[in-house]
C-alpha positions as CSV (number, residue, x, y, z in Angstrom):
1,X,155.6,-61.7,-64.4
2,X,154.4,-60.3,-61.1
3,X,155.4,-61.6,-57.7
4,X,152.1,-63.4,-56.9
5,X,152.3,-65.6,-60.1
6,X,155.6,-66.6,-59.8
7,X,155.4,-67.2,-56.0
8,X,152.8,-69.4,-57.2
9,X,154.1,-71.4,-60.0
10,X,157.1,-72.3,-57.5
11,X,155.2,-73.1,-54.8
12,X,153.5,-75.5,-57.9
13,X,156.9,-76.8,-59.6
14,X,158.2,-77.5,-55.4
15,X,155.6,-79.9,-54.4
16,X,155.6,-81.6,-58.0
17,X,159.5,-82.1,-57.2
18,X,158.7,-82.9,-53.9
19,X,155.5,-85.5,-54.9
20,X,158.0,-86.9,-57.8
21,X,160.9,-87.6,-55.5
22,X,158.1,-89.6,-53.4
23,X,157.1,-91.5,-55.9
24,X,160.5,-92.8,-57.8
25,X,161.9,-92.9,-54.7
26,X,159.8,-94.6,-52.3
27,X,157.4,-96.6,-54.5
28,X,159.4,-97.6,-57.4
29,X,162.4,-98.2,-56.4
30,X,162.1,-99.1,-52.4
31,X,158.6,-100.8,-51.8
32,X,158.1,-102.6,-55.5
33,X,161.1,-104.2,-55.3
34,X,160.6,-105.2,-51.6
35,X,156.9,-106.4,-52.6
36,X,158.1,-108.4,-55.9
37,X,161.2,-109.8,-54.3
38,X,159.1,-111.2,-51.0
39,X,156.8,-112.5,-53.9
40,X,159.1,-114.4,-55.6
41,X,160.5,-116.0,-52.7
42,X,157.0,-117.4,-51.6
43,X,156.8,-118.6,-55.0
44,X,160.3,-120.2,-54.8
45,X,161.0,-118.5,-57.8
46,X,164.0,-115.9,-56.5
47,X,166.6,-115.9,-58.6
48,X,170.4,-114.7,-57.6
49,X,170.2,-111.0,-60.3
50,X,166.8,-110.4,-59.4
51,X,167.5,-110.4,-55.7
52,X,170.5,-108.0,-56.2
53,X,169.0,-106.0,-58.4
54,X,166.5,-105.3,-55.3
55,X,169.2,-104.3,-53.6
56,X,170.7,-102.1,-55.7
57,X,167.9,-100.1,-56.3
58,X,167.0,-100.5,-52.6
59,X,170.3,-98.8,-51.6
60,X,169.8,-96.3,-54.4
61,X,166.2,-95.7,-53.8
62,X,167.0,-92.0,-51.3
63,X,170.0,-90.9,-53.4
64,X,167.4,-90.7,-56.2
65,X,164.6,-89.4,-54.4
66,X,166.9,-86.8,-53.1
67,X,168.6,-85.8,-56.3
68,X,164.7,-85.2,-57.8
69,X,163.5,-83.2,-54.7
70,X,167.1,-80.9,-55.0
71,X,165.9,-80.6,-58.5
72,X,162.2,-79.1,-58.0
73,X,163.7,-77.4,-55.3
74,X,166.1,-75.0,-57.4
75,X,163.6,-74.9,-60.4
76,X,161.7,-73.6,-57.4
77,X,164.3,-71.1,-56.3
78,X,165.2,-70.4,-59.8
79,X,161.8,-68.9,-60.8
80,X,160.8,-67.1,-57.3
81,X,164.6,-66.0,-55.4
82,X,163.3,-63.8,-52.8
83,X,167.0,-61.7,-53.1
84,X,165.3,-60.7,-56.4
85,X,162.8,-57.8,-54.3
């Protein structure tokens, strides 16, 4: 492959891992949560595991947004590694 398409398709496969990471991290397991756990409180129908299951995935939510965007990030270096030239 030459340098220009595989400079490319890592710039590609970085911001998918990086857009990813965003997405399980922030939205499904930080703000869902938040917004279905505030829900079911003004409901009154907040149970005891739902509210630590919030949690948990609240506390997990960056580990597992970081351990995506790590993951892009060396399929990224993987496929373009400058040392290579």
């Amino acid at each position: 492959m030459s340098r220009n398409i595989r400079m490319a398709l890592s710039v590609a496969i970085y911001i998918l891992g990086l857009i990813v990471s965003v997405y399980i991290g922030g939205w499904v397991l930080l703000l869902k949560p938040v917004k279905e756990t505030i829900a079911a409180f003004a409901l009154g129908t907040l149970t005891l595991p739902q509210l630590l299951i919030s949690a948990v995935k609240c506390i997990s939510s960056m580990t597992v947004s970081g351990l995506i965007w790590c993951i892009g990030y060396i399929a990224s270096n993987h496929i373009f590694d400058s040392r290579d030239e």
